[in-house]
C-alpha positions in Angstrom: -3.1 1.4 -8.7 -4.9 3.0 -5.5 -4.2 0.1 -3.5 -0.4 0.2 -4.6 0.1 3.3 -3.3 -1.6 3.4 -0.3 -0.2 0.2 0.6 3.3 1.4 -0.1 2.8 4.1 2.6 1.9 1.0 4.9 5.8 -0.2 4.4 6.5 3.3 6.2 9.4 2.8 8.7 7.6 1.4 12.0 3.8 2.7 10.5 2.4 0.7 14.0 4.8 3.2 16.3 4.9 6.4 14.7 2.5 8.8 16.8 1.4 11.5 14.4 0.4 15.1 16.4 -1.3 18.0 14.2 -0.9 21.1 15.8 -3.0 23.9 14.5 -5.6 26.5 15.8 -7.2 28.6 13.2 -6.0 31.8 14.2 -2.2 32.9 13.0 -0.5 34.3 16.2 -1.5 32.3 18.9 2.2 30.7 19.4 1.3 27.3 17.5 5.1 26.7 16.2 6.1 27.5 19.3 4.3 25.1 20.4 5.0 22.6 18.3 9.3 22.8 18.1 9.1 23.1 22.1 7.1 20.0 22.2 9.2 18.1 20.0 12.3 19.6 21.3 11.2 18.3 24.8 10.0 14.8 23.6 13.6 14.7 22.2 14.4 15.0 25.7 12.5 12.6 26.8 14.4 10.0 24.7 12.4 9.9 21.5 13.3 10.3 17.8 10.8 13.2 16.8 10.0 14.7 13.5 8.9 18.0 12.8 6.9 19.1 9.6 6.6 22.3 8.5 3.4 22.4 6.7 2.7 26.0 6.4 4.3 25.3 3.0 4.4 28.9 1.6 5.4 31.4 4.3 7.4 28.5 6.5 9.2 29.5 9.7 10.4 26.7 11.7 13.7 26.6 10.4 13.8 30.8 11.0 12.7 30.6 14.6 15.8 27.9 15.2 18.4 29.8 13.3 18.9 26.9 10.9 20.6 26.7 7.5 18.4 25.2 4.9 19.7 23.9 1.2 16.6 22.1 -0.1 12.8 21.8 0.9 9.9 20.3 0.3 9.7 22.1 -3.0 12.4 20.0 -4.0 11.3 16.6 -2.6 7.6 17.6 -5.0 9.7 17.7 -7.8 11.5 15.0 -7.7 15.2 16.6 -7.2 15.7 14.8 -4.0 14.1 12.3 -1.7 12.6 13.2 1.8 15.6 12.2 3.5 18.0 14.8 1.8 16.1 17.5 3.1 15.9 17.0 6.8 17.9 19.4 9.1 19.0 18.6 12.2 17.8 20.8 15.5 18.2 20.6 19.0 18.2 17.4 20.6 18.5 16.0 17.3 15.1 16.6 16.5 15.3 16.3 13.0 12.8 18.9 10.3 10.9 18.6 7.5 11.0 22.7 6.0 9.0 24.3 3.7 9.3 26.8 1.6 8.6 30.8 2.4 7.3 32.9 -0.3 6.2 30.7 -2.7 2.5 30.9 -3.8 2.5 27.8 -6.0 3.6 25.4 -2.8 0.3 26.9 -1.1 -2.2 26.0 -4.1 -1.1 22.1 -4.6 -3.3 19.6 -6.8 -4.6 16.7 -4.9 -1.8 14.2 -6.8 0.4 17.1 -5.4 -0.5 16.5 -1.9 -0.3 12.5 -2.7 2.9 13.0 -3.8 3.9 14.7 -0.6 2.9 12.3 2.0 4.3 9.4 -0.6 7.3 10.6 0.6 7.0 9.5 4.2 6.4 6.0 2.3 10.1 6.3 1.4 11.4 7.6 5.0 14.3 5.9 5.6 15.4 7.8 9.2 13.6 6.4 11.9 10.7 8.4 13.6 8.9 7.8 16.8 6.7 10.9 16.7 5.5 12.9 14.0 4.5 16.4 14.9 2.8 18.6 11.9 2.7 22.3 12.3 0.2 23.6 10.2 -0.5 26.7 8.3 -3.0 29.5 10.1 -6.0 29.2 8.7 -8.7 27.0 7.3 -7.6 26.0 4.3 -8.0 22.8 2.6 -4.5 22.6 3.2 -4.6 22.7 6.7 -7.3 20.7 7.3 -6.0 18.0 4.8 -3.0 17.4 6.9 -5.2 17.7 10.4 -7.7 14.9 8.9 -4.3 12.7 8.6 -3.5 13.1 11.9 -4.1 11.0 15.4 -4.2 13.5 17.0 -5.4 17.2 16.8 -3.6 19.6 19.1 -6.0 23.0 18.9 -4.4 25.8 20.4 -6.1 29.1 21.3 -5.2 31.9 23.5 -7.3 34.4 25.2 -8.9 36.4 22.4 -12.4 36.4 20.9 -11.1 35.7 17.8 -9.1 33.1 18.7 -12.0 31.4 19.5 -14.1 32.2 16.9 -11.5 30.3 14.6 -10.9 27.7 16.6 -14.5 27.0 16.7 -14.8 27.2 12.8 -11.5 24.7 12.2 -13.4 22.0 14.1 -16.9 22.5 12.8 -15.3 21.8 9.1 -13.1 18.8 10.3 -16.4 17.1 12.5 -18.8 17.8 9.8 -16.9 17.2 6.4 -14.3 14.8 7.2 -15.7 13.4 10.2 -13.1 14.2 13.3 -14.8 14.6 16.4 -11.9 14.4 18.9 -10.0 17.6 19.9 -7.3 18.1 22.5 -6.8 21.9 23.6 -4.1 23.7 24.3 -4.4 27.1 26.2 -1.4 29.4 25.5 -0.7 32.1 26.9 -2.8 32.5 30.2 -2.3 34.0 33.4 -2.8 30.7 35.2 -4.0 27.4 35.6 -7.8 28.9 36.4 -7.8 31.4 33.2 -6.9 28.3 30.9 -9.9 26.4 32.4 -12.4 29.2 32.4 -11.0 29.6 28.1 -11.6 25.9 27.6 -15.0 26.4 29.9 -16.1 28.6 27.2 -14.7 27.2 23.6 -16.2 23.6 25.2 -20.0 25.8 25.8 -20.1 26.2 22.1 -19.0 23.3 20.9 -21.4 21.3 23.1 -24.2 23.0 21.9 -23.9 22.6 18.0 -21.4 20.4 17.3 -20.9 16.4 18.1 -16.9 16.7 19.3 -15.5 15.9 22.4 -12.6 18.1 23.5 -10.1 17.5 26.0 -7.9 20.2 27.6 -4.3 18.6 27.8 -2.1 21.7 28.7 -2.2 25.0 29.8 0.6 27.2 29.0 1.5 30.4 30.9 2.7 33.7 29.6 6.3 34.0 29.6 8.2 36.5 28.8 11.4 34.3 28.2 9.3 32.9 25.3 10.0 37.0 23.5 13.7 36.0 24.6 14.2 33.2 23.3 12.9 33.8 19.8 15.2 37.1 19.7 18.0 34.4 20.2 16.3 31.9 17.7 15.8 29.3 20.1 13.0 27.7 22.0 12.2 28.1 25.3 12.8 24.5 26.3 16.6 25.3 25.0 17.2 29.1 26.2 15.2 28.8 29.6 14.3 25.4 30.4 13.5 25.8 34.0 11.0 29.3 32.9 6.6 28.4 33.5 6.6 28.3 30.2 9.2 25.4 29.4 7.9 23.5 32.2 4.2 23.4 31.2 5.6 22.3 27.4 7.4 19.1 28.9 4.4 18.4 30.8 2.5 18.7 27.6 5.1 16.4 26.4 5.1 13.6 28.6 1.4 13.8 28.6 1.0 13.3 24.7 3.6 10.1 24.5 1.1 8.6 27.2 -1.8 8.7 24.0 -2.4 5.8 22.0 -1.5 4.8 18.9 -4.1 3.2 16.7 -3.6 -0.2 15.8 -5.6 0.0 12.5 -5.6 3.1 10.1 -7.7 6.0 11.1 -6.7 9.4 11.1 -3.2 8.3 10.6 -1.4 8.8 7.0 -2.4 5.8 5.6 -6.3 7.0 5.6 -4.8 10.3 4.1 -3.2 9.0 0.8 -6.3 6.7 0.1 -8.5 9.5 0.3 -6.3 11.8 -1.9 -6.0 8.9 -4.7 -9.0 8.4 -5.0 -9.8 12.1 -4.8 -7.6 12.1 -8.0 -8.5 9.1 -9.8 -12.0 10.1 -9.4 -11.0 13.6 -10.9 -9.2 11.5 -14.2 -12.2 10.0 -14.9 -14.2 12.9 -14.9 
């Protein structure tokens, strides 16, 4: 039965050419969906089909920050009402999202067959998807670093704050030591300039050099922008509202950088590793 369904998630449209990108950072406020909808928005751009998944499944906020009229969520897809499919809203660029819910305490505390049965969905995906892009909750919560273990890639981003740090520091402690991830990228949002994001990523990389075994690589650094404020007054991203702003230029390169990383050939990080774990997680549980 384990081998069933983790081989049915193999049958995924194009598993070998789907890039999947975790975006978290710990810390809430330190502009991670921004990050991540402007990313996708300018891979979009760039030509690719790019899905966005809101996994801060009980106070969700994609869909809010793009102005976007949402029928059914995930909710629905975990209870069976609908398939993954049905519940995908189209953004800009035709980016296409995956919302959660907002509210909803129970969609926070899901049982491990829970969290099978959600990423089973992707199994089942019928639209076509080049890049995967998972916004995660703030946080560290098993949650979060359930969906960051599934990932290729982890996209860390931290901004100039002590405690942004601190968190930062703690999410990749827990994901090197218990689940055995030990390559970051970094994302500094919010600097002044090029040299502030270097001295921030000078300083996260200090620590983690010294007590943890993770290599991290700094892939963007994102100025301050005050046309960032703008556009989420007008529910848009900045790539959209201002594209030509420091801001929206950074993000594209960020863009065009991350399509240049490889794909695994065999499962790793990618979802594939993630359902076998959680089914065996849970058959383990049934037989206790």
């Amino acid at each position: 039965m384990i081998e069933d369904q983790a081989s049915s998630l193999r049958k995924m449209n194009q598993p070998s050419l789907t890039k999947v990108i975790a975006v978290t950072g710990g810390k809430g406020g330190v502009g991670k969906t921004n990050i991540t909808l402007n990313t996708a928005i300018s891979m979009a751009k760039l030509g690719k089909r790019v899905l966005v998944l809101d996994a801060d499944l009980g106070l969700a906020n994609v869909d809010v920050m793009l102005g976007l009229r949402v029928v059914k969520n995930l909710s629905h897809v975990l209870s069976g009402e609908c398939t993954l499919d049905e519940i995908l809203v189209e953004g800009p660029h035709g980016i296409k999202i995956a919302p959660a819910t907002s509210g909803t305490q129970s969609m926070t505390e899901l049982t491990p067959a829970e969290h099978a049965g959600l990423i089973r969905a992707f199994s089942e995906l019928r639209t076509p998807v080049d890049v995967l892009i998972v916004d995660t909750a703030a946080g560290i919560s098993g949650m979060v670093l359930s969906f960051a273990r599934a990932s290729q890639d982890v996209l860390v981003v931290v901004c100039n704050e002590p405690t942004s740090l601190t968190d930062a520091y703690a999410l990749m402690k827990l994901l090197n030591r218990d689940h055995g991830v030990f390559r970051f990228k970094i994302v500094a949002n919010m600097v002044r300039n090029v040299r502030e994001g270097q001295e921030l990523f000078a300083k996260l990389s200090k620590v983690t050099n010294r007590f943890l075994d993770v290599a991290l690589e700094l892939v963007a650094t994102i100025p301050y922008d005050e046309n960032i404020r703008k556009a989420v007054r007008k529910q848009k991203a900045i790539v959209e509202a201002f594209p030509n702003s420091p801001a929206s230029v950074a993000v594209m390169n960020l863009a065009r950088t991350a399509l240049t990383w490889p794909i695994p050939a065999q499962p790793g990080g990618h979802l594939e590793f993630f359902l076998e774990q959680l089914v065996k997680q849970q058959a383990v549980s049934d037989q206790a």
